[in-house]
Backbone as XML, in Angstrom:
<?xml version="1.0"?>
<chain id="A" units="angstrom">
  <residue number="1" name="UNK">
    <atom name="N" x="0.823" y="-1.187" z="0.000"/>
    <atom name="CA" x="0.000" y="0.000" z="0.000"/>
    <atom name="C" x="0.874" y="1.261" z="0.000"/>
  </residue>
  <residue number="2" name="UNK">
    <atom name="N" x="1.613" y="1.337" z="0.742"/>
    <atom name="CA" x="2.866" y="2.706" z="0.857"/>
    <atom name="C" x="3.379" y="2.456" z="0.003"/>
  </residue>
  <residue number="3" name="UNK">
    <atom name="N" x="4.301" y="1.641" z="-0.782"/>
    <atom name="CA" x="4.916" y="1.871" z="-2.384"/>
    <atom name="C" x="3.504" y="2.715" z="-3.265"/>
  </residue>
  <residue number="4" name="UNK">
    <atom name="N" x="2.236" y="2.271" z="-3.647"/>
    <atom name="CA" x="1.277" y="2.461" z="-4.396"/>
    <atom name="C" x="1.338" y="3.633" z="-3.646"/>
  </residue>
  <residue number="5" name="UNK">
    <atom name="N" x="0.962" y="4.732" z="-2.710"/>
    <atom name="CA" x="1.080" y="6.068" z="-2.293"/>
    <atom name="C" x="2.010" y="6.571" z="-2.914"/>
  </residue>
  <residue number="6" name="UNK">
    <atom name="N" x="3.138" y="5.879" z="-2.855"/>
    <atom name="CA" x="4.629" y="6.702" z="-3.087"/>
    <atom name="C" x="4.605" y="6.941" z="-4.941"/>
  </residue>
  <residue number="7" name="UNK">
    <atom name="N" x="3.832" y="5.930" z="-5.359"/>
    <atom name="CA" x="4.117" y="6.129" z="-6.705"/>
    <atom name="C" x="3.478" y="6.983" z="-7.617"/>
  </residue>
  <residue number="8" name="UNK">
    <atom name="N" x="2.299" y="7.039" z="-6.925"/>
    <atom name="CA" x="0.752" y="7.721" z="-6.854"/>
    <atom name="C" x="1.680" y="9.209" z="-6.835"/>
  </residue>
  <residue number="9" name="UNK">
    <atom name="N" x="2.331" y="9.493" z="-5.615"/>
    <atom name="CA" x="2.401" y="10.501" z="-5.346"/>
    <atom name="C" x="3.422" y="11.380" z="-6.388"/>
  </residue>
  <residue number="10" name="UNK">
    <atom name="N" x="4.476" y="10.313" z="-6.804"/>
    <atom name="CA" x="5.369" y="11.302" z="-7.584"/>
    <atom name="C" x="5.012" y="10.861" z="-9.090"/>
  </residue>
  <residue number="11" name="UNK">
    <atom name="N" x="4.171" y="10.508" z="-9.756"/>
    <atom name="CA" x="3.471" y="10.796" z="-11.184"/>
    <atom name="C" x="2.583" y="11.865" z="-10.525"/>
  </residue>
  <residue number="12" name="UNK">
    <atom name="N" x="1.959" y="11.954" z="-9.709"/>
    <atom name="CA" x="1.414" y="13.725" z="-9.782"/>
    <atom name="C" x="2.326" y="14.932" z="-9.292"/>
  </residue>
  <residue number="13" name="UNK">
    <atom name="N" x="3.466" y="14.575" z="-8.906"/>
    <atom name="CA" x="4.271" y="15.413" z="-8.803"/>
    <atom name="C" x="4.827" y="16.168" z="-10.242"/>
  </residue>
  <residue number="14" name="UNK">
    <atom name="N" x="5.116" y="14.992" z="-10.972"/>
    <atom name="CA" x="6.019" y="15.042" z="-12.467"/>
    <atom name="C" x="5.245" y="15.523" z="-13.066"/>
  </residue>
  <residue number="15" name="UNK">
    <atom name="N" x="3.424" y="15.295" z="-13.422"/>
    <atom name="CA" x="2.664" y="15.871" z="-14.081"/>
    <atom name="C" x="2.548" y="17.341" z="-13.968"/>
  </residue>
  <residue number="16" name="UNK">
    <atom name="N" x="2.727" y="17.963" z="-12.604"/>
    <atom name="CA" x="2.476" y="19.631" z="-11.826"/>
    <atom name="C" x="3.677" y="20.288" z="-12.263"/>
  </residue>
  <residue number="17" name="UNK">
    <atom name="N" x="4.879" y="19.418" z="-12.336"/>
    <atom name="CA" x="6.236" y="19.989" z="-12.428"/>
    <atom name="C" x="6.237" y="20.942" z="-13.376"/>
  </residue>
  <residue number="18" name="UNK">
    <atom name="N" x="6.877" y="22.195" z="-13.699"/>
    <atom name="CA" x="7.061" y="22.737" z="-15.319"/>
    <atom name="C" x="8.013" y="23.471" z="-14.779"/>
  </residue>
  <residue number="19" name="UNK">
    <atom name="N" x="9.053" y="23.801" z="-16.042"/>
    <atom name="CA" x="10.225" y="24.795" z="-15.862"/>
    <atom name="C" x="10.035" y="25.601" z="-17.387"/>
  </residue>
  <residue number="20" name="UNK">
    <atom name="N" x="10.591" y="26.756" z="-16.942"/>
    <atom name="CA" x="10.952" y="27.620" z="-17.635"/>
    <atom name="C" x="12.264" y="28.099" z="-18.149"/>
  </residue>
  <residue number="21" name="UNK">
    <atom name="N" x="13.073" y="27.936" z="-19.582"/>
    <atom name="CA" x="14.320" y="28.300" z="-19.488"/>
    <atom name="C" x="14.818" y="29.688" z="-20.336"/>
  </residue>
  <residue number="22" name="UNK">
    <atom name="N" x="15.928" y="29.902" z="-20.046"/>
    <atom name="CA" x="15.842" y="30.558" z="-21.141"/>
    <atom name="C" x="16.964" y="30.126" z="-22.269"/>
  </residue>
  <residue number="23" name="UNK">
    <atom name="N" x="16.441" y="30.340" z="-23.801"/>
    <atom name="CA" x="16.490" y="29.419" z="-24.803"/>
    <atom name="C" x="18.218" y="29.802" z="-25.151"/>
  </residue>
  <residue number="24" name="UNK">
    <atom name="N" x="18.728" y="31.224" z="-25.085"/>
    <atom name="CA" x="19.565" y="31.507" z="-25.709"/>
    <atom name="C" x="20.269" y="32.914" z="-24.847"/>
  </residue>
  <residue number="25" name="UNK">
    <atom name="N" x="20.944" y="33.003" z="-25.666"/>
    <atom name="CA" x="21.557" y="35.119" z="-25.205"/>
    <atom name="C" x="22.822" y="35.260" z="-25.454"/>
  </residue>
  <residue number="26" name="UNK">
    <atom name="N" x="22.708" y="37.315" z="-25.357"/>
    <atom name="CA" x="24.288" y="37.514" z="-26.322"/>
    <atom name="C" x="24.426" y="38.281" z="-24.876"/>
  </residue>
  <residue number="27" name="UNK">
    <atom name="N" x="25.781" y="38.316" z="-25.234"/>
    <atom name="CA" x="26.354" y="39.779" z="-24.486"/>
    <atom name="C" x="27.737" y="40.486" z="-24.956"/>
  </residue>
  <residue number="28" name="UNK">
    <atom name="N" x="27.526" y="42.075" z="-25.444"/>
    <atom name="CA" x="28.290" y="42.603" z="-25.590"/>
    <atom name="C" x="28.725" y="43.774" z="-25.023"/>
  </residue>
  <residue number="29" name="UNK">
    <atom name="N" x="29.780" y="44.108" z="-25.373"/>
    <atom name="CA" x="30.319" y="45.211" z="-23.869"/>
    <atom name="C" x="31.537" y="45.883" z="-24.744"/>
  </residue>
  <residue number="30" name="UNK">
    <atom name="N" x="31.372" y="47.121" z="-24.303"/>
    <atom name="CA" x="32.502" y="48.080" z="-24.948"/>
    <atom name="C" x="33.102" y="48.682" z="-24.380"/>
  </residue>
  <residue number="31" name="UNK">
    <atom name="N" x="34.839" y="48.618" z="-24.023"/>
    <atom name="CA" x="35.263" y="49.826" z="-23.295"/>
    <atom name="C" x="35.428" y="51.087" z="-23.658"/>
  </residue>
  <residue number="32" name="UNK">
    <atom name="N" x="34.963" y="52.373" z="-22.672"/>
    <atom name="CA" x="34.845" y="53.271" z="-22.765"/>
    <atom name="C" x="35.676" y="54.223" z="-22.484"/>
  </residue>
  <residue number="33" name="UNK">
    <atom name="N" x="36.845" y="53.511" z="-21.629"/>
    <atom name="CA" x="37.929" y="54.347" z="-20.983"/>
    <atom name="C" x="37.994" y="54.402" z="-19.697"/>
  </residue>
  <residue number="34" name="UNK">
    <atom name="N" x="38.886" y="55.173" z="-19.228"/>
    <atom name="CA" x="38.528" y="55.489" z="-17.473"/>
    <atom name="C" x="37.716" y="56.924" z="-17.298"/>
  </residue>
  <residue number="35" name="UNK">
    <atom name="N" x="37.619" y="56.771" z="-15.967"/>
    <atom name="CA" x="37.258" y="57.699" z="-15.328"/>
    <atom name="C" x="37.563" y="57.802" z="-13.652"/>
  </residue>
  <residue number="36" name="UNK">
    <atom name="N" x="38.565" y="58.540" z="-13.678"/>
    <atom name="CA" x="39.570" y="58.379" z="-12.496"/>
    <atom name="C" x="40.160" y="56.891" z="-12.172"/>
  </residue>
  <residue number="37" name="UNK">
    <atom name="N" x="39.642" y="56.331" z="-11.308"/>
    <atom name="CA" x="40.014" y="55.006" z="-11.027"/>
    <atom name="C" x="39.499" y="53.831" z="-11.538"/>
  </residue>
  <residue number="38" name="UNK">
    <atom name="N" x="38.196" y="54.394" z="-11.800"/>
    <atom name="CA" x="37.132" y="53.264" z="-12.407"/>
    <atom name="C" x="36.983" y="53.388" z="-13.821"/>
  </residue>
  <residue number="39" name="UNK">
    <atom name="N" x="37.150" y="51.951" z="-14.412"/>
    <atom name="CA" x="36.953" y="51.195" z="-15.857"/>
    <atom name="C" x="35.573" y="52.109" z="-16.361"/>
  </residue>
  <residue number="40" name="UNK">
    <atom name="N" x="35.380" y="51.994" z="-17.369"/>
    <atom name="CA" x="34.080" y="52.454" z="-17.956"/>
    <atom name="C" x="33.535" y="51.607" z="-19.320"/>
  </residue>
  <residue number="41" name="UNK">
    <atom name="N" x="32.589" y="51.120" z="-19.428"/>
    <atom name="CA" x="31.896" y="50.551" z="-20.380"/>
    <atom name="C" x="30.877" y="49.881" z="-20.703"/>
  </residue>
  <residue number="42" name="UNK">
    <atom name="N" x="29.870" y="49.732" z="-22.136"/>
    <atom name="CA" x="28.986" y="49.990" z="-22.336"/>
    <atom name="C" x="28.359" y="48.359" z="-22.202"/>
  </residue>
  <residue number="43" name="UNK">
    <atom name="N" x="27.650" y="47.820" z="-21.636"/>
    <atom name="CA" x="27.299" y="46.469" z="-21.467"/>
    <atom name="C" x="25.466" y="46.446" z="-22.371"/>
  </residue>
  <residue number="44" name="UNK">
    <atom name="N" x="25.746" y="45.353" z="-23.606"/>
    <atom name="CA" x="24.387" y="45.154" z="-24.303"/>
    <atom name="C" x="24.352" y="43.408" z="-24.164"/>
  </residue>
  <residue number="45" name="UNK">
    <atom name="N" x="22.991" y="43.694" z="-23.191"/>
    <atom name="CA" x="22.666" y="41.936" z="-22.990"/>
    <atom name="C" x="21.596" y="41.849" z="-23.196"/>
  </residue>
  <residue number="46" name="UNK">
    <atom name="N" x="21.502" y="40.518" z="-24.219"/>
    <atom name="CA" x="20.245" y="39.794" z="-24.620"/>
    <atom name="C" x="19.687" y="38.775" z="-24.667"/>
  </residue>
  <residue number="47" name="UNK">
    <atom name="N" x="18.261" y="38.402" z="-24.123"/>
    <atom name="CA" x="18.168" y="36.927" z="-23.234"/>
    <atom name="C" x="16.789" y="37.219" z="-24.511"/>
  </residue>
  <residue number="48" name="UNK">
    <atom name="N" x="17.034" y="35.500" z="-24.214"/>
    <atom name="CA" x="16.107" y="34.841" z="-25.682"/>
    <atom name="C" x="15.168" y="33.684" z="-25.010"/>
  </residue>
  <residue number="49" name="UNK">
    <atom name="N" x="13.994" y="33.394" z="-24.995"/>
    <atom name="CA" x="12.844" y="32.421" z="-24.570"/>
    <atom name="C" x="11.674" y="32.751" z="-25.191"/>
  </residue>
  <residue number="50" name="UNK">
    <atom name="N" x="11.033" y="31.263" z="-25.205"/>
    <atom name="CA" x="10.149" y="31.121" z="-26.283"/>
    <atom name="C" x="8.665" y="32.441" z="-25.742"/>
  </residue>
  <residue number="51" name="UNK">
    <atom name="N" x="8.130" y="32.903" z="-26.539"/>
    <atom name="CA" x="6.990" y="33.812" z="-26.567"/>
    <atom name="C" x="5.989" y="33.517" z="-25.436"/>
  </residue>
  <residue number="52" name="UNK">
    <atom name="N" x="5.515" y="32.549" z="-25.655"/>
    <atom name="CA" x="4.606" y="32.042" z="-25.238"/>
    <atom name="C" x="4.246" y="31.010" z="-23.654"/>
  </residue>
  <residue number="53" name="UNK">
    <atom name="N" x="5.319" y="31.519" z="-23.236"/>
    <atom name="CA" x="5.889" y="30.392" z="-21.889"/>
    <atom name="C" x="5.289" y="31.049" z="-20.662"/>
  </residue>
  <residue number="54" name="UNK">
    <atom name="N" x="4.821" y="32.536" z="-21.083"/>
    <atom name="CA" x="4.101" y="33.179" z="-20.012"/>
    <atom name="C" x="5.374" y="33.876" z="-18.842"/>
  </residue>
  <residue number="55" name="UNK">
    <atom name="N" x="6.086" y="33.834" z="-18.994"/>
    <atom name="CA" x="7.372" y="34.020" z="-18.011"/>
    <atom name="C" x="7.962" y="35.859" z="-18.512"/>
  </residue>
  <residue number="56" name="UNK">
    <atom name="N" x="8.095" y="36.035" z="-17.379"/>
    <atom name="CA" x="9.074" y="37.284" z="-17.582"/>
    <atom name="C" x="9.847" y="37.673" z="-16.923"/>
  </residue>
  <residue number="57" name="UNK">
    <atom name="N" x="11.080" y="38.242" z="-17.601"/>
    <atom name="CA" x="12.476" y="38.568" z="-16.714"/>
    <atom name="C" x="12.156" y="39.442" z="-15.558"/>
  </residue>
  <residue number="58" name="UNK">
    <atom name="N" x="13.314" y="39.662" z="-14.735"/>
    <atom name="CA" x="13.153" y="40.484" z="-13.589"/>
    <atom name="C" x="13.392" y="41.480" z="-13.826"/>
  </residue>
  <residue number="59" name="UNK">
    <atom name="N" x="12.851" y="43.022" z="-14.062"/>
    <atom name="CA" x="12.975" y="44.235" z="-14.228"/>
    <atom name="C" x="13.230" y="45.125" z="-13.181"/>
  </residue>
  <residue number="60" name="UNK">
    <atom name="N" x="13.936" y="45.374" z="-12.518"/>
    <atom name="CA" x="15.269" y="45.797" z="-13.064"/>
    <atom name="C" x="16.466" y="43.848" z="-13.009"/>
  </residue>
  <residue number="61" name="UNK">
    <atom name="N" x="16.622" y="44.420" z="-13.914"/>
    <atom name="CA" x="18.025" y="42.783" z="-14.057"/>
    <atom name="C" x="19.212" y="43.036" z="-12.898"/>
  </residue>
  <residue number="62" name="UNK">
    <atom name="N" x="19.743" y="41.897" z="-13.163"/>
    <atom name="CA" x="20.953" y="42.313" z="-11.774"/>
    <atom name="C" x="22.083" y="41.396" z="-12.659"/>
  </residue>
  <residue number="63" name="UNK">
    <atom name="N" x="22.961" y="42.328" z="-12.899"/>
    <atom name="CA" x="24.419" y="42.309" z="-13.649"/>
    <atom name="C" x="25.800" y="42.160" z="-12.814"/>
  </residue>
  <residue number="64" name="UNK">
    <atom name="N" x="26.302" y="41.257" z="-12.656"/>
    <atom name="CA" x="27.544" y="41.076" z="-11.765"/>
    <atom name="C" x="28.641" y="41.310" z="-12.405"/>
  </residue>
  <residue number="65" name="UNK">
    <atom name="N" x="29.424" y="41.687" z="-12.213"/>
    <atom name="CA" x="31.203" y="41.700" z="-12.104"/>
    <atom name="C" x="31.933" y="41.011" z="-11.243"/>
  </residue>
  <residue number="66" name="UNK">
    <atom name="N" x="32.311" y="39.935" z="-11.868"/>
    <atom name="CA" x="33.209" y="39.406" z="-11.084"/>
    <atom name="C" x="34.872" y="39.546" z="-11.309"/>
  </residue>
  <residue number="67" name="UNK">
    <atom name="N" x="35.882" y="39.343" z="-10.468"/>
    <atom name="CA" x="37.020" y="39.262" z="-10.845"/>
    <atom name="C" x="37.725" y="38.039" z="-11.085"/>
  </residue>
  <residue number="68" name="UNK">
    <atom name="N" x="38.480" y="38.262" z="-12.319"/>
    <atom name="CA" x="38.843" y="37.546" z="-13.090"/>
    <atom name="C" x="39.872" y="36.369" z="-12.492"/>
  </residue>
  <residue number="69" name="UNK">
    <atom name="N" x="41.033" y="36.744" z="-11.279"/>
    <atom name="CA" x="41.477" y="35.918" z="-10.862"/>
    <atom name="C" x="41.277" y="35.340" z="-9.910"/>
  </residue>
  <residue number="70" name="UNK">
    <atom name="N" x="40.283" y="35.879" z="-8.513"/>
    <atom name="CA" x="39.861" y="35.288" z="-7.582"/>
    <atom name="C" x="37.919" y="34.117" z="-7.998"/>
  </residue>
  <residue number="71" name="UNK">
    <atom name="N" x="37.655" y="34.411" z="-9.122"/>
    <atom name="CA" x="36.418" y="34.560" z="-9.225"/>
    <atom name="C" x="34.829" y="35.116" z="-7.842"/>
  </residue>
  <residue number="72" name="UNK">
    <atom name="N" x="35.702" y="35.839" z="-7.210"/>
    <atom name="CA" x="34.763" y="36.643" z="-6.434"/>
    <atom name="C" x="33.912" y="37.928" z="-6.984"/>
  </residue>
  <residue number="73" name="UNK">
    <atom name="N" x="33.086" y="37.850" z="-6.757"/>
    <atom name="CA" x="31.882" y="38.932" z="-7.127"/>
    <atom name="C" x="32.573" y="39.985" z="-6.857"/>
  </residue>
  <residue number="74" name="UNK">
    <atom name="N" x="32.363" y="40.827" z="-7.306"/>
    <atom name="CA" x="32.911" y="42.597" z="-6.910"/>
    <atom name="C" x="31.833" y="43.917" z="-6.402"/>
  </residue>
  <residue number="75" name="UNK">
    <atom name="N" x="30.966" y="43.407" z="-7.665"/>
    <atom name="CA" x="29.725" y="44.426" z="-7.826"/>
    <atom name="C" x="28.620" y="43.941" z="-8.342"/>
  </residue>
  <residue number="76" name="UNK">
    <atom name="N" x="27.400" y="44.507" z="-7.978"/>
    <atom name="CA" x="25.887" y="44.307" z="-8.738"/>
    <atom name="C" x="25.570" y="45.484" z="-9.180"/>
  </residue>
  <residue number="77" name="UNK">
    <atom name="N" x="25.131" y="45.578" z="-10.388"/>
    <atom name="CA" x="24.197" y="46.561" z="-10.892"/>
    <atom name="C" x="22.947" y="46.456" z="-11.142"/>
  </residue>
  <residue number="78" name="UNK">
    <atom name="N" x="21.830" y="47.235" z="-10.891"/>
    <atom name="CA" x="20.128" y="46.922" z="-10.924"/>
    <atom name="C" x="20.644" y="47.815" z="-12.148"/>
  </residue>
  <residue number="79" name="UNK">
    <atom name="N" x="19.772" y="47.208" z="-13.179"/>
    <atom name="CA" x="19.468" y="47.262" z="-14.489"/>
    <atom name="C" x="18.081" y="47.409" z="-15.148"/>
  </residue>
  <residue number="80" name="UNK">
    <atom name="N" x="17.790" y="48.574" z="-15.859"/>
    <atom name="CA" x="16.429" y="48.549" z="-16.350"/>
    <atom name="C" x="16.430" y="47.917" z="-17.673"/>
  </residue>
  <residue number="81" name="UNK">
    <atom name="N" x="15.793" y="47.033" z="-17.806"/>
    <atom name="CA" x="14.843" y="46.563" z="-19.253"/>
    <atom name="C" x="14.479" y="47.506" z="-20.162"/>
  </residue>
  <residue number="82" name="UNK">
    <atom name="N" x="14.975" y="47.151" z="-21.596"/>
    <atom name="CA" x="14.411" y="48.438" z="-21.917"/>
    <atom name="C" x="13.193" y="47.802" z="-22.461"/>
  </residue>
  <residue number="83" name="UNK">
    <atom name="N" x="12.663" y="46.161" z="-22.869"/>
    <atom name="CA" x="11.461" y="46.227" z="-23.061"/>
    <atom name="C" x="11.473" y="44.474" z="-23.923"/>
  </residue>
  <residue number="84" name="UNK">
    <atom name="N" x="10.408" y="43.806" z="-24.038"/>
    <atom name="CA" x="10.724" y="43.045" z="-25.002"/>
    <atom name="C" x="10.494" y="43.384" z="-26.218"/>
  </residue>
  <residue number="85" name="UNK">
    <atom name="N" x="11.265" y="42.654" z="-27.110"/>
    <atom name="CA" x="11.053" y="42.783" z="-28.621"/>
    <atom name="C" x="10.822" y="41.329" z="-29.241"/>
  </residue>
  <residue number="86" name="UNK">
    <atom name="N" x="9.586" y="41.444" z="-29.925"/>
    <atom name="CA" x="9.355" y="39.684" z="-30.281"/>
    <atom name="C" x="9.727" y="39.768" z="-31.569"/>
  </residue>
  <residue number="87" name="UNK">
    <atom name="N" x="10.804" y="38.704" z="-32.177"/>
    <atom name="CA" x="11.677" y="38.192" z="-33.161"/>
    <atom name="C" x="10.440" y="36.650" z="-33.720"/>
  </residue>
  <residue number="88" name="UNK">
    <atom name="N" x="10.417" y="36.706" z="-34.967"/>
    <atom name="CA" x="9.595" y="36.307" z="-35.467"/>
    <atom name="C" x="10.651" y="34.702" z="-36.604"/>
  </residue>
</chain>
């Protein structure tokens, strides 16, 4: 009887389950130079998922910097969306 619960239980688990991914994305970035101590440059990122999945990014986005030889985080930036654009 408890196996038949247990089995019961996770085919309705698997059926409820759903994920959302995202399908693709670019990222490009330009340096801009300094400005006193701090690096400067232009970061263009683009995240790709299907239309119809009902899902939407987090507005404002959150952009990390990490460093290159410790791989420790450095900084976050809150980032505005500028909007979706549906690619056909």
């Amino acid at each position: 009887m408890r196996r038949h619960f247990l089995l019961i239980l996770l085919m309705a688990i698997a059926f409820s389950a759903r994920a959302d991914h995202i399908t693709g994305g670019e990222m490009f970035y330009t340096y801009l130079g300094r400005d006193g101590e701090n690096y400067k440059y232009e970061v263009t990122l683009k995240l790709f998922m299907r239309c119809n999945s009902g899902r939407r990014f987090n507005n404002p986005a959150t952009i990390s910097v990490f460093d290159k030889g410790s791989y420790t985080r450095i900084q976050n930036f809150d980032v505005e969306l500028n909007g979706p654009l549906t690619l056909s």
